[in-house]
Steps between C-alpha positions, in 0.01 A plus 500: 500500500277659266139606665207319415169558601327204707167470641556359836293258616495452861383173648182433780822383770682845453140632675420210767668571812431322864283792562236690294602829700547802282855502693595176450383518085725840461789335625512261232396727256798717622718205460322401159605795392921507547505236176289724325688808547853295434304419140418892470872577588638224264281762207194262422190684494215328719096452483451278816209326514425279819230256674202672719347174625587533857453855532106431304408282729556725774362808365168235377473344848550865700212615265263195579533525902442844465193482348205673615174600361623879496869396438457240131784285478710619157466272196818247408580720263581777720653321708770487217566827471504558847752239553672611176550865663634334827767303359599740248542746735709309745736378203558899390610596841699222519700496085519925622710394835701232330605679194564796714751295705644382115531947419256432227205737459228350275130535516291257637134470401205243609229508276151307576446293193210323336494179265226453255368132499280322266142498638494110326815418661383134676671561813183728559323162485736280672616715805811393727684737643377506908483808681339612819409304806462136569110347547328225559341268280138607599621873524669485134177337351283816675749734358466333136142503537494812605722704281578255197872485561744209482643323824691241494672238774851649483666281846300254652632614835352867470222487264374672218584795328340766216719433104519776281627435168846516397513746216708543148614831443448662073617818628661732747309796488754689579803400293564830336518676867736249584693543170508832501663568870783257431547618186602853703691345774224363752540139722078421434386313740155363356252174416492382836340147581473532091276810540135551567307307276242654310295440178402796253113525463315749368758793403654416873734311696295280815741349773391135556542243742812306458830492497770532196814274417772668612784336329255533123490906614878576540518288147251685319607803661843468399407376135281872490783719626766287299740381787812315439462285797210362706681412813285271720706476881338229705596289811771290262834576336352285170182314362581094522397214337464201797452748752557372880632155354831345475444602084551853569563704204521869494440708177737752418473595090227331346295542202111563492436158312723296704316671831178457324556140482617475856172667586303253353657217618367693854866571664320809640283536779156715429481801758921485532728513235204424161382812442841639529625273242196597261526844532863513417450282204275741361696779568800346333336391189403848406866575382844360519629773714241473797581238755332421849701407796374338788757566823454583818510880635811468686706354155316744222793697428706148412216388327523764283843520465462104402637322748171301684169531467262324254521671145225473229592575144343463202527171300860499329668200354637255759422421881578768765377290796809486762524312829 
């Protein structure tokens, strides 16, 4: 199998575990990280990317009980980064045991990375993303009163929570980093949670509040550093059409314009599989030799040796959707 160099993208489930422990999240990092060292052995060259969102909102709510008049609470931002370092520096130790066990000896790098966003992006105007602890009604209204963010009724059983937007990445800041150390051999680990988002203002860059798309990073990150493969691994061996219903269908090699059509006919579900499917339709329409293939972790090697998995290609002549 000839090596190809994939930007790994790995799913919020491969980070949720029963417990928020720092034990309990290396475990399955440690686990995470025996498919991702069989990839390394099988010669592909990796840029793993992954979901922070757990790992944020711990970080964000540890910084808001903490809070004190001589001890400030850090900025969402922050948070980011810090949560960034955490989880990038679990998932070294971890690729440095496994691969060790494999006899391979490869250098593993984290790197804290930022994505610029447009300052007129309207998610800044229409915020949705919750975060942070649960209020009232009458405590939520204070708050917005107060400080001029956004809460919103998130369950109707615990209450109210504070939205930040939900941010489109233009650019990972640091792409050429990233380019550079695989180019001379190293597994990057970077663009966690899609990075920290900040906007560039007056000859600098200014974290803001918000979060990034994580699955619109690893695309645009993998367009900038010209991978062959975005490799999205979720809960699921394939995307489906009729999901959960007698219908069934899973996708195994289909074309961006027959997907595209399937994705407006709303086969997938928004905050699941949709931004998945749009992000691999953009990365496979900027050339015919780029495909994205959604899999899960514990089948990526078979995805990419073909046999499951849901491949996107660019438009050809013919159909490619299979049952």
């Amino acid at each position: 199998m000839n090596g190809k160099r994939i930007v790994v993208v790995l799913g919020g489930n491969l980070a949720q575990t029963e417990g928020r422990s720092a034990y309990t999240q290396q475990r399955l990092l440690e686990k995470t990280a025996i498919e991702l060292a069989k990839l390394i052995k099988e010669g592909h060259q990796l840029v793993i990317t992954y979901d922070n969102t757990y790992q944020l909102e711990n970080v964000y709510l540890q910084q808001m009980q903490s809070e004190r008049m001589d001890h400030p609470s850090m900025p969402l931002d922050v948070c980011g980064a810090l949560s960034q370092g955490m989880i990038g520096y679990w998932l070294e130790n971890a690729l440095d045991l496994r691969l060790r066990e494999f006899g391979i000896i490869k250098p593993v790098v984290s790197l804290v990375t930022r994505a610029e966003v447009d300052p007129a992006d309207e998610a800044f105007w229409n915020p949705v993303w919750p975060i942070g602890p649960y209020y009232t009604e009458k405590e939520s209204n204070a708050l917005m009163e107060e400080t001029g963010e956004a809460y919103l009724e998130v369950d109707p059983n615990k209450g109210w929570r504070k939205v930040v937007p939900s941010l489109m990445p233009i650019k990972i800041l640091e792409q050429q980093a990233v380019e550079t150390l695989a180019d001379s051999g190293h597994i990057v680990i970077c663009a966690g949670g899609g990075g920290v988002p900040v906007i560039y203002r007056r000859g600098r860059y200014i974290g803001v509040e918000g979060v990034v798309d994580k699955d619109f990073a690893s695309k645009k990150l993998a367009e900038e550093i010209n991978a062959d493969v975005l490799l999205m691994l979720t809960e699921v061996d394939h995307a489906y059409v009729h999901f959960n219903t007698p219908d069934e269908q899973a996708l195994q090699l289909v074309e961006t314009d027959e997907i595209e059509h399937l994705l407006n006919e709303n086969h997938f579900a928004p905050g699941s599989m949709l931004r998945k499917i749009r992000a691999g339709i953009d990365f496979a329409k900027t050339c015919t030799d780029k495909e994205c293939i959604i899999t899960s972790l514990d089948r990526a090697s078979e995805a990419l040796q073909g046999k499951t998995g849901t491949k996107i290609v660019k438009q050809r002549d013919g159909s490619l959707v299979s049952n």
